[in-house]
C-alpha positions in Angstrom: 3.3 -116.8 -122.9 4.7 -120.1 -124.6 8.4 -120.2 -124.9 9.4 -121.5 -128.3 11.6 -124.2 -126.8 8.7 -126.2 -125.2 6.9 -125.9 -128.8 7.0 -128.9 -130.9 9.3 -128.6 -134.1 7.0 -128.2 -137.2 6.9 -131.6 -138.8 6.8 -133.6 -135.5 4.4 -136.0 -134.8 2.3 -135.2 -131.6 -0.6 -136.4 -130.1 -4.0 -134.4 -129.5 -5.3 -134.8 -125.0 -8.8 -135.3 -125.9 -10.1 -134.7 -122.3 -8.7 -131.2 -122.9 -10.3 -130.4 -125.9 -14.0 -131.7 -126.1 -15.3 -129.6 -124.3 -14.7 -126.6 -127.1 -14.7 -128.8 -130.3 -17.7 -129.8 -132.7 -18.7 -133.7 -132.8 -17.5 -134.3 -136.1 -13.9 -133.3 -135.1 -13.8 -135.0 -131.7 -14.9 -138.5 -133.6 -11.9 -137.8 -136.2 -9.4 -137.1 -133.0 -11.0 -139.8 -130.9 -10.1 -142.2 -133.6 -6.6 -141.2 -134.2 -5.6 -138.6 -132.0 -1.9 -138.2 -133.6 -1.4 -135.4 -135.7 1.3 -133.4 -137.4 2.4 -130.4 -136.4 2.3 -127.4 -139.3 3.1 -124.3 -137.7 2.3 -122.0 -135.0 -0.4 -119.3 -134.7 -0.7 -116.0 -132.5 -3.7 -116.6 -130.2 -4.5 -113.6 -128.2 -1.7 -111.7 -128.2 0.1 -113.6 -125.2 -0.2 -117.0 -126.3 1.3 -119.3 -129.7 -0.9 -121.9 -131.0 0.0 -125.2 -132.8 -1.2 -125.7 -136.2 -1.8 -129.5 -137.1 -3.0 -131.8 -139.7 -5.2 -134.1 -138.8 -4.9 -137.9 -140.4 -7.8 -137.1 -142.9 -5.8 -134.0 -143.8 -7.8 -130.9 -143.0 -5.7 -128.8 -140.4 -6.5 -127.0 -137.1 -4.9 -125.2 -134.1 -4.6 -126.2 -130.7 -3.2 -124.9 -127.7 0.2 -126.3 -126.0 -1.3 -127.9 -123.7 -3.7 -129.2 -125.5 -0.7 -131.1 -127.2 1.4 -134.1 -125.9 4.2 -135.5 -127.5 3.4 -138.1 -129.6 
């Protein structure tokens, strides 16, 4: 499970590791985070049971969730 203190702080800015995400994404979304791959963080989201998401807005504005890892600081 993620510990809260390795979570970014909602309202930081972070970047998105492409090479960790492509592989699960649609096209449309890996062009928007190829482009600019710094995001804000939101919030956080339950995954499975086990695991806390990140929520983020992207620079165009629509928001999504990624995992920690998935997430480097920006």
């Amino acid at each position: 499970m993620a510990e809260t203190k390795l979570l970014p702080k909602i309202g930081s800015k972070v970047k998105i590791n492409i090479d960790k995400v492509k592989d699960r994404l649609p096209a449309k979304l890996i062009d928007q985070i190829s482009s600019n791959p710094r995001v804000v963080t939101t919030g956080y989201k339950m995954t499975d049971g086990r695991s806390i998401g990140i929520t983020v807005r992207l620079q165009n504005g629509e928001e999504n969730w990624f995992f920690p890892e998935e997430i480097e600081k920006g």
